[in-house]
C-alpha positions as CSV (number, residue, x, y, z in Angstrom):
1,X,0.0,0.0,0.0
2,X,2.9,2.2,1.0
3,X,4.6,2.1,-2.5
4,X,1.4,1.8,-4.3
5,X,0.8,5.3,-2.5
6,X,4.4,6.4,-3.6
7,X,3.1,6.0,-7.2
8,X,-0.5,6.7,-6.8
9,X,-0.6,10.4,-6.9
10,X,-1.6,13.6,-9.0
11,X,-0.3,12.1,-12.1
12,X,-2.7,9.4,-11.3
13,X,-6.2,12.0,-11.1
14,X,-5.3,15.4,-12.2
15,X,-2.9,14.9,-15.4
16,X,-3.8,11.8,-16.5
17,X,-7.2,12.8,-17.5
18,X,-6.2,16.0,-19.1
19,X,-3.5,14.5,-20.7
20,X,-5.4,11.2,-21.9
21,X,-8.0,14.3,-23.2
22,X,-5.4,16.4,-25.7
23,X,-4.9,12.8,-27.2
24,X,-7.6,11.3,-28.1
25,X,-8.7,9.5,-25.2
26,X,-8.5,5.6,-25.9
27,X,-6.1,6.2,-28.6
28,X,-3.7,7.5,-25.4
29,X,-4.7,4.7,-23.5
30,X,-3.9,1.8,-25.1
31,X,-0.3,3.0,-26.2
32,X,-0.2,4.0,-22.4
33,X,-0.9,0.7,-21.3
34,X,1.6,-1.0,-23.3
35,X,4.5,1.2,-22.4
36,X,3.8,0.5,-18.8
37,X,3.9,-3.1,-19.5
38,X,7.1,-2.7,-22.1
39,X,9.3,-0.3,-19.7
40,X,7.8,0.9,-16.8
41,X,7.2,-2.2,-14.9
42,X,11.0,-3.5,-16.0
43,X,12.1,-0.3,-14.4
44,X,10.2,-0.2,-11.3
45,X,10.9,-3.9,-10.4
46,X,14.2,-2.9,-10.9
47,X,14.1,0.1,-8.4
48,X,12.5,-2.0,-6.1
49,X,15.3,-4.8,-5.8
50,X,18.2,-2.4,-6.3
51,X,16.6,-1.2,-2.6
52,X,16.1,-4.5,-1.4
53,X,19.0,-5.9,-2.7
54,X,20.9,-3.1,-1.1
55,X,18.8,-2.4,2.2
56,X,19.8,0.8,1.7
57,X,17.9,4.2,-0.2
58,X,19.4,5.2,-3.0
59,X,22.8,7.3,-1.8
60,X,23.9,3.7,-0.4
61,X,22.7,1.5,-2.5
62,X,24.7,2.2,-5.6
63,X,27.5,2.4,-3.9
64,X,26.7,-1.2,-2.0
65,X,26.1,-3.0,-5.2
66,X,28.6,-1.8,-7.6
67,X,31.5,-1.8,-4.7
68,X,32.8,2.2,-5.6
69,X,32.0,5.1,-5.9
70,X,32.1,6.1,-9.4
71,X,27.8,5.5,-9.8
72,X,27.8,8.0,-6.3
73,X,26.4,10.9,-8.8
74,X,23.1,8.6,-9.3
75,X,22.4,8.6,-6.0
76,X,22.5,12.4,-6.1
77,X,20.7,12.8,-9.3
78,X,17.4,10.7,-7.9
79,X,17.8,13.1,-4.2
80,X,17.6,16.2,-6.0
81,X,15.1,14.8,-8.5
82,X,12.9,14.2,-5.1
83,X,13.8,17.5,-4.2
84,X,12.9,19.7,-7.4
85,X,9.5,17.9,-7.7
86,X,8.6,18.7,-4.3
87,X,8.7,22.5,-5.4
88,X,5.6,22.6,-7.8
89,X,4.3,19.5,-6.2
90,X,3.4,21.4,-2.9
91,X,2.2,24.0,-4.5
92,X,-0.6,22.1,-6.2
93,X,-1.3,19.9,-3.3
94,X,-1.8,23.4,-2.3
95,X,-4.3,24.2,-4.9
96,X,-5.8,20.8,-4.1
97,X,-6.5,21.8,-0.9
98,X,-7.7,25.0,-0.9
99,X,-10.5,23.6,-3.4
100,X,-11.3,21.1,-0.9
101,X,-11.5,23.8,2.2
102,X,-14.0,26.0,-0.5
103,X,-15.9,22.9,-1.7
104,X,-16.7,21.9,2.0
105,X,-17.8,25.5,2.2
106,X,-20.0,25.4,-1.0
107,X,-18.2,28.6,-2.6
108,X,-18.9,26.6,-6.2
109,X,-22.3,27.2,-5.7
110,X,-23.9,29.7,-9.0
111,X,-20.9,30.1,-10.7
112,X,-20.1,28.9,-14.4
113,X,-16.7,28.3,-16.1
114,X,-15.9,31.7,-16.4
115,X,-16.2,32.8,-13.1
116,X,-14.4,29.3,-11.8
117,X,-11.6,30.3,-14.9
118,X,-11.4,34.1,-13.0
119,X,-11.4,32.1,-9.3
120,X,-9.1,29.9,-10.2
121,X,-6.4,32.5,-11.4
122,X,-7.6,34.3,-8.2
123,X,-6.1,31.9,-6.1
124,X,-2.9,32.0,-8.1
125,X,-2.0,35.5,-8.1
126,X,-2.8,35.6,-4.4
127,X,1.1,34.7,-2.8
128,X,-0.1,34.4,1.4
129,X,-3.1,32.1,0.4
130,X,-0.8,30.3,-2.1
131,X,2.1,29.9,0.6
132,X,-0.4,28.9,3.1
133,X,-2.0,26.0,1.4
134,X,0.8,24.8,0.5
135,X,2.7,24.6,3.6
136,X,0.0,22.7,4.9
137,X,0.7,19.8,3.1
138,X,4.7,19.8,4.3
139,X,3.6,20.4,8.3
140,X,0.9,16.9,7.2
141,X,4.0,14.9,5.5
142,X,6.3,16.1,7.4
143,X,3.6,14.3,10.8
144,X,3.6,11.7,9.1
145,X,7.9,11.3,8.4
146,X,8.7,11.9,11.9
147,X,8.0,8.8,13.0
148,X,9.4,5.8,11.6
149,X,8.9,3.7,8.5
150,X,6.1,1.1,10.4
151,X,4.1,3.7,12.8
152,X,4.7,6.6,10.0
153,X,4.4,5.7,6.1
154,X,2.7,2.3,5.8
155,X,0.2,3.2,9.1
156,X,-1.0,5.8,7.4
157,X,-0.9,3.8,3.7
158,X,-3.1,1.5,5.2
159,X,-5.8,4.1,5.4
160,X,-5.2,6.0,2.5
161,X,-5.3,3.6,-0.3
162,X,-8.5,1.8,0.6
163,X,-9.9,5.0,1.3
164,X,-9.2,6.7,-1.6
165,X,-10.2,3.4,-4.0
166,X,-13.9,3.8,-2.2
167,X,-14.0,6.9,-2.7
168,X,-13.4,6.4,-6.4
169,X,-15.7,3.6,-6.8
170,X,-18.5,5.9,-4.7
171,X,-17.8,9.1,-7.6
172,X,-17.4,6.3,-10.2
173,X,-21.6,5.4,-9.3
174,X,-22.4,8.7,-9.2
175,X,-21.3,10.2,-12.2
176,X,-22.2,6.8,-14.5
177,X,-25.8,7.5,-13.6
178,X,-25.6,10.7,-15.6
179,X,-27.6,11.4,-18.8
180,X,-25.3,11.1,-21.7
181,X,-22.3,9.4,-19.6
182,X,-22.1,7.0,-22.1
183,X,-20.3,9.2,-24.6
184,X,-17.5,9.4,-22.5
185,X,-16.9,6.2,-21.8
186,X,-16.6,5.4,-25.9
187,X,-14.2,8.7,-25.9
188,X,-11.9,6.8,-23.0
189,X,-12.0,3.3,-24.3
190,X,-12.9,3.2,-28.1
191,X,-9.7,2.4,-29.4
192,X,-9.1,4.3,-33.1
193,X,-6.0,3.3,-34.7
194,X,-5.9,6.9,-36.6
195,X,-5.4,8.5,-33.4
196,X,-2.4,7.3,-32.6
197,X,0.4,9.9,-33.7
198,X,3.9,10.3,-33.0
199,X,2.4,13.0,-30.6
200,X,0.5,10.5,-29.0
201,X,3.0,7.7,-28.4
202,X,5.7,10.5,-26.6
203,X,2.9,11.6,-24.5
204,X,2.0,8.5,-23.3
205,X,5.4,7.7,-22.5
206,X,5.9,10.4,-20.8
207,X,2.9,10.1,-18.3
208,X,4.5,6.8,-17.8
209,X,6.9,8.1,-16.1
210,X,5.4,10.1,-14.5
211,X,2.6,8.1,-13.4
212,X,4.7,5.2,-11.9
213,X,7.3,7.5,-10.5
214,X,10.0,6.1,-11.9
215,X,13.7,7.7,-12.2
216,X,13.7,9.7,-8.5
217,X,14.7,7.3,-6.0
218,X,11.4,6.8,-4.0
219,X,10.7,3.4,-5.4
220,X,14.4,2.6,-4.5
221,X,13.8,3.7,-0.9
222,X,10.9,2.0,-0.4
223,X,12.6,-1.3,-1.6
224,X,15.0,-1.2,1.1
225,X,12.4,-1.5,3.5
226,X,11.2,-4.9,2.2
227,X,11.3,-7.7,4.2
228,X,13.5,-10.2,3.0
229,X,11.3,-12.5,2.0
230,X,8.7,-10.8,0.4
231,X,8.5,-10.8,-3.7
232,X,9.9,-8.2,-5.7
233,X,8.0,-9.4,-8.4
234,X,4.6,-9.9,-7.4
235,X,5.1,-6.5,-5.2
236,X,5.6,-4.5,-8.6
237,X,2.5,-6.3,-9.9
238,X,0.4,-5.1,-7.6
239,X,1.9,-1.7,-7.4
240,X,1.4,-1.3,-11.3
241,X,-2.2,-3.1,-11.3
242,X,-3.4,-0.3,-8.3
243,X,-1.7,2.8,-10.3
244,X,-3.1,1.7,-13.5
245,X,-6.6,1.6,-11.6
246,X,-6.5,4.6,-10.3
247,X,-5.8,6.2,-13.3
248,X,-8.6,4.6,-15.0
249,X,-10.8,4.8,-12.5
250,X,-10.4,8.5,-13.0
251,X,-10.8,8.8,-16.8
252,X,-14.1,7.1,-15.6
253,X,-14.9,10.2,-12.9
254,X,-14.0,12.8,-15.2
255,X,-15.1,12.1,-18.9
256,X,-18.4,10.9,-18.9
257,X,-19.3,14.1,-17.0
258,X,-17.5,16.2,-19.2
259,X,-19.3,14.6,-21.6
260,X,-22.4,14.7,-20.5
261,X,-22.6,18.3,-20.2
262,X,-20.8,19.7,-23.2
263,X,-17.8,20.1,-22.5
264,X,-14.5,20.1,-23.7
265,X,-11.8,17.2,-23.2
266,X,-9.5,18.8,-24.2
267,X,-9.2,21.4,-21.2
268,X,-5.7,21.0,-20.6
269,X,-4.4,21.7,-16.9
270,X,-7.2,23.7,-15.8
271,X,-9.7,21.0,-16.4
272,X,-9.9,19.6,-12.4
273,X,-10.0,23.0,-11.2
274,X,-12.1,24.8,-14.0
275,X,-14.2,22.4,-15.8
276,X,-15.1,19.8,-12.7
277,X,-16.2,22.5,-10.6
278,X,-19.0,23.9,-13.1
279,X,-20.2,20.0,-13.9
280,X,-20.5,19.4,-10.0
281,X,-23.2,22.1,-10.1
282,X,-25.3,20.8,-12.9
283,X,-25.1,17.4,-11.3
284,X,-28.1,16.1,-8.1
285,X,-25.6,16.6,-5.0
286,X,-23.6,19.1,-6.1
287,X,-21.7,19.9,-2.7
288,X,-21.6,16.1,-2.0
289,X,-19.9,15.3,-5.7
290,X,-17.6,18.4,-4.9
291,X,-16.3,17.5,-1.6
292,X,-15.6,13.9,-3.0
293,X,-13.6,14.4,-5.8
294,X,-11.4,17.4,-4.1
295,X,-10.9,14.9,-0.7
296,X,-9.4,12.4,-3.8
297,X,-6.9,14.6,-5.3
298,X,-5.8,15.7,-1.5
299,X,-5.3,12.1,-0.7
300,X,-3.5,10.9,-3.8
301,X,-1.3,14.3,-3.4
302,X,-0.3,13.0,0.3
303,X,0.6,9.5,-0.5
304,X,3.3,10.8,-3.6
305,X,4.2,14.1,-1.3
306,X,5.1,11.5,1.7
307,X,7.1,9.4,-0.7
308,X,9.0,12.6,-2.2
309,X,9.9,13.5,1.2
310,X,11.4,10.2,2.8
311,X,13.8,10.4,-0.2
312,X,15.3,13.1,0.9
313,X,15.2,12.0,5.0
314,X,16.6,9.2,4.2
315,X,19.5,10.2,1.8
316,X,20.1,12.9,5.3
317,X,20.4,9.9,7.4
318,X,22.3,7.9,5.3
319,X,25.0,10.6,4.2
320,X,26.0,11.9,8.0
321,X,25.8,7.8,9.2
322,X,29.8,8.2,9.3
323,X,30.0,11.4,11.1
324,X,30.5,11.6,14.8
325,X,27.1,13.2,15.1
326,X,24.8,11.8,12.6
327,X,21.6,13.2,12.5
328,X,18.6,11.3,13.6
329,X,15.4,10.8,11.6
330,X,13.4,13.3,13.0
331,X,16.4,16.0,12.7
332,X,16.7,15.2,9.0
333,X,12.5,15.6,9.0
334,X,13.0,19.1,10.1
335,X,15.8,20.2,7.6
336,X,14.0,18.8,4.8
337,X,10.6,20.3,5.9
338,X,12.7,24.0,5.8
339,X,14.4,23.1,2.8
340,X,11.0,22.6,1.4
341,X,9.3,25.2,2.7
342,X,11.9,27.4,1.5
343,X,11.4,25.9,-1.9
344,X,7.8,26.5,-1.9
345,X,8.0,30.3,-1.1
346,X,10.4,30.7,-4.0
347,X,8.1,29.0,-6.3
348,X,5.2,30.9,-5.5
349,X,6.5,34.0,-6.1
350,X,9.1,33.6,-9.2
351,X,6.5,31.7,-11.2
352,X,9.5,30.9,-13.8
353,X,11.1,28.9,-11.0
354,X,7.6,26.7,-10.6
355,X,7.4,26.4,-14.3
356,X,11.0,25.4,-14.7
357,X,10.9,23.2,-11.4
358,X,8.2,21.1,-13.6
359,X,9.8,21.1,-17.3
360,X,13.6,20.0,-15.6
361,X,12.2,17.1,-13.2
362,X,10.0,15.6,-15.6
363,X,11.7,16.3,-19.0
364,X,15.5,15.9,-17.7
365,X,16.1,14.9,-14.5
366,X,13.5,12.1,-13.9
367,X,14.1,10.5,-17.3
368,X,18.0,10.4,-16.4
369,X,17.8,8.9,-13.5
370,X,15.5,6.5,-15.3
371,X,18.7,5.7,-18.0
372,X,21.0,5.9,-15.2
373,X,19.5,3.1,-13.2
374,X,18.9,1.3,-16.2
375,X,22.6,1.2,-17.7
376,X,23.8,0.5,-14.1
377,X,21.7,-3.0,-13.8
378,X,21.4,-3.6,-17.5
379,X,25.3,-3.3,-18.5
380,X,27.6,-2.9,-15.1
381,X,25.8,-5.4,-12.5
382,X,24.3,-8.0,-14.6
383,X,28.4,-9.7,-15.5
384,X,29.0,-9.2,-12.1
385,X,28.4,-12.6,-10.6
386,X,26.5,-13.1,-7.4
387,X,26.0,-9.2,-7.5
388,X,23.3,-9.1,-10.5
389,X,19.9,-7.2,-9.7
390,X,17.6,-9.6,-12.0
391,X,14.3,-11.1,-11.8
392,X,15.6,-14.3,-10.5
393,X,12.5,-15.9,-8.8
394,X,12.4,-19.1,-9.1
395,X,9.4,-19.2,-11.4
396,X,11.5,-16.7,-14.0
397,X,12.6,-19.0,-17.2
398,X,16.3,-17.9,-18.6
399,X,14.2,-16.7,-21.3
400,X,12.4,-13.6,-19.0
401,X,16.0,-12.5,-17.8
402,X,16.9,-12.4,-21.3
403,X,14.0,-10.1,-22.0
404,X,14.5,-8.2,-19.0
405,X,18.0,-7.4,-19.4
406,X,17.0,-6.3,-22.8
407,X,14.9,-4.2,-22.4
408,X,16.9,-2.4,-19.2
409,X,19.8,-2.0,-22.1
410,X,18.2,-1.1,-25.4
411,X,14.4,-0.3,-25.4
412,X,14.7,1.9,-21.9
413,X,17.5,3.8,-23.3
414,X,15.7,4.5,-26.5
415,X,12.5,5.2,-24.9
416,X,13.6,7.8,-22.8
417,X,15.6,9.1,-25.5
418,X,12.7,10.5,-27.2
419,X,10.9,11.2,-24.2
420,X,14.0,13.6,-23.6
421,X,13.5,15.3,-27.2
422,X,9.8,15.7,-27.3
423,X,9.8,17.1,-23.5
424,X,12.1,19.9,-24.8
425,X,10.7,20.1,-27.7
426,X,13.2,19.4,-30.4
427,X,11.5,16.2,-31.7
C-alpha cells in the first residue's frame, strides 16, 4: 500500500485525464498501457530490488552493489530529482486543498466556467493564500515522516489507499448515472488506430513516467524496506495493477461528466479546477460530488508528497551515518521540511522557478535517473556474478532474464531518449 501510494498520486487524477483528453482519449490509453507493460514495470521492479538488494535508499545503494563510488552521482541525481519535484508539487497539493477547504464551504455554488476560470487565477496571483495552502501539506508529511517507516508511512498507507479506492468507486456510481455518460466512456475506451500519432505515443510515455514514478529514487527507498522474503515481483505487480486503476478509475470520474454536459476534453491543466467545478453544479448533490472528488486529489497528493519526502530523510540519514554526530530521523524531517518550505515560497512568487521546477524534473532529470538506473543494472551489474539485480524468482525461465535485461539495455534507453527530445521540444 505504502509504494502503491508512492506512485499513486496527482499524475494518477489530475494529469492523467487532461493529458489522456489532448490525445484522443483511448487512442492515449492503449499505447499508455503498453508502455507500462514494455518499460515501466522493468524499471520499477528494478528500483524496487536495487533497494532491497541493497537495504539501503538510493545514496547507499549504488555504492553497495557496484563496490565504488564512481555511480555515487546517481544517487544524487534521484535526491535532487525528489527534491525539485517537491517545489511545484506542494504548491498544487496546495491548490488541491484549498478547493477542498471551499468545496466543503459550497463557494462553487452559481458560478459557471468563467467565473471558476477568473477564481481559479484568483487563487494564483494571491502569494499568502498560495504559501499557506501549500505549507499545509509539508507540516501533514512532514507528521507523518517523523515517525518511523512502520508507525509513519505504511500506518498511514493502510488508510489511505483503501480509502481513496472507495471513494473512487463511490464518484465512479455517481457520475455513470448521468444522462449522456455514455459518450465518454466510448471517448476513453474506443480504441481508433488513426489517433495514434507520434504525438500521442511520446505523451503517453511520458505520463509513464510520471505516473509510476520512476527515475527519482522513491521506489528505491521504499525497496530497502522490504522484508527479505517478500517478492519483488509480485510487489511491482500489484503496485502497477493499483496505479493503472486509479488512473482509469479516473478517466471514468471525469469524462463521462465532461461529456455529458458539453464540454470540452481537451481542457488541458485547468480542467480539475475549472471544468469539474461547473459540472458538480449541474449534477443532483452538487456539494456532496464536490467535496468527493477534491478529498481524492488531496489524498493521492499526500501518499506521492510523503514518498517525495522520505527520499530526501533518508538520503540525510544515510549521508551523516559516518560522522560523529549523525543526524537522527526526526532532525533530518526538520531540515528537509525547511528546505521545502523554502522551496515552496520561492516558487510561488518567481512563477518561472515553478514552471521550470516542472519542465527540468520531468523532462530531464527524472528520465535520467531512469537511463542511469537502467545502464547501471542492465550493462555494469548483470556480469558481475552473485551481485546481478535480476528477476531471479524461481518461477522466472532464462528466457524472462533475457528479455528483461533487454529491455533495461536497449528499449529503456531509446524510450527515454525520445521522451527527452519531445519534452524539450526538439522532436
Amino acid at each position: 500500500m505504502a509504494a502503491a501510494g508512492s506512485a499513486v498520486g496527482l499524475g494518477n487524477i489530475w494529469k492523467f485525464p487532461y493529458v489522456a483528453g489532448e490525445n484522443g482519449g483511448g487512442a492515449f490509453l492503449v499505447v499508455y498501457l503498453l508502455c507500462v507493460l514494455l518499460f515501466g514495470m522493468p524499471l520499477l521492479m528494478t528500483e524496487f530490488m536495487i533497494g532491497k538488494r541493497s537495504g539501503k535508499s538510493a545514496h547507499g545503494a549504488f555504492r553497495a552493489l557496484s563496490g565504488n563510488s564512481r555511480w555515487q552521482w546517481l544517487s544524487w541525481l534521484c535526491m535532487l530529482t525528489a527534491f525539485v519535484i517537491m517545489g511545484f508539487y506542494f504548491v498544487v497539493t496546495g491548490w488541491c486543498f484549498n478547493y477542498l477547504v471551499e468545496a466543503v464551504m459550497n463557494s462553487f455554488s452559481g458560478l459557471g466556467t468563467q467565473e471558476l476560470t477568473a477564481h481559479f487565477d484568483t487563487i494564483q496571483s494571491s502569494k499568502p493564500r498560495m504559501i499557506l495552502f501549500g505549507i499545509v501539506p509539508v507540516l501533514l508529511t512532514a507528521g507523518v515522516l517523523w515517525f518511523d517507516v512502520n508507525k509513519g508511512i505504511e500506518r498511514l498507507s493502510k488508510i489511505l489507499m483503501p480509502l481513496l479506492l472507495g471513494l473512487m468507486l463511490l464518484m465512479a456510481g455517481v457520475v455513470l448515472m448521468i444522462d449522456g455518460s455514455s459518450a465518454g466512456m466510448r471517448f476513453f475506451f474506443r480504441f481508433d488506430m488513426a489517433q495514434i500519432t507520434p504525438r500521442v505515443v511520446m505523451e503517453a510515455m511520458g505520463q509513464c513516467f510520471f505516473s509510476l514514478s520512476i527515475g527519482m529514487g522513491a521506489l528505491i527507498t521504499y525497496g530497502s524496506y522490504m522484508p527479505k522474503g517478500q517478492n519483488v515481483i509480485a510487489t511491482s505487480v500489484q503496485v502497477i495493477v493499483l496505479d493503472t486503476l486509479v488512473a482509469l478509475m479516473a478517466g471514468v470520474i471525469i469524462f463521462p461528466a465532461v461529456f455529458a454536459f458539453g464540454f470540452d476534453p481537451a481542457e488541458g491543466p485547468q480542467l480539475v479546477f475549472v471544468v469539474l467545478p461547473a459540472i458538480f453544479e449541474k449534477m443532483t448533490l452538487p456539494w456532496l460530488s464536490s467535496v468527493l472528488f477534491f478529498a481524492l486529489l488531496c489524498i493521492a497528493a499526500i501518499t506521492s508528497t510523503i514518498s517525495l519526502m522520505e527520499v530526501v530523510v533518508a538520503f540525510i540519514c544515510e549521508a551523516s551515518a559516518n560522522n560523529k554526530r549523525p543526524l537522527h530521523r526526526r532532525q533530518a524531517v526538520l531540515i528537509t521540511s525547511a528546505l521545502v518550505i523554502v522551496l515552496l515560497v520561492t516558487c510561488v512568487f518567481v512563477p518561472e522557478v515553478f514552471n521550470y521546477s516542472d519542465l527540468v524534473s520531468s523532462c530531464v532529470m527524472m528520465p535520467l535517473g531512469a537511463l542511469g538506473t537502467a545502464v547501471f543494472v542492465g550493462w555494469i551489474l548483470s556480469r558481475k556474478k552473485g551481485k546481478a539485480v535480476q528477476p531471479n524468482e524461481s518461477w522466472i525461465k532464462c528466457w524472462s532474464r533475457k528479455f528483461y535485461l533487454f529491455v533495461l539495455r536497449f528499449i529503456v534507453p531509446l524510450a527515454i531518449l525520445l521522451i527527452v527530445l519531445n519534452g524539450l521540444g526538439i522532436l
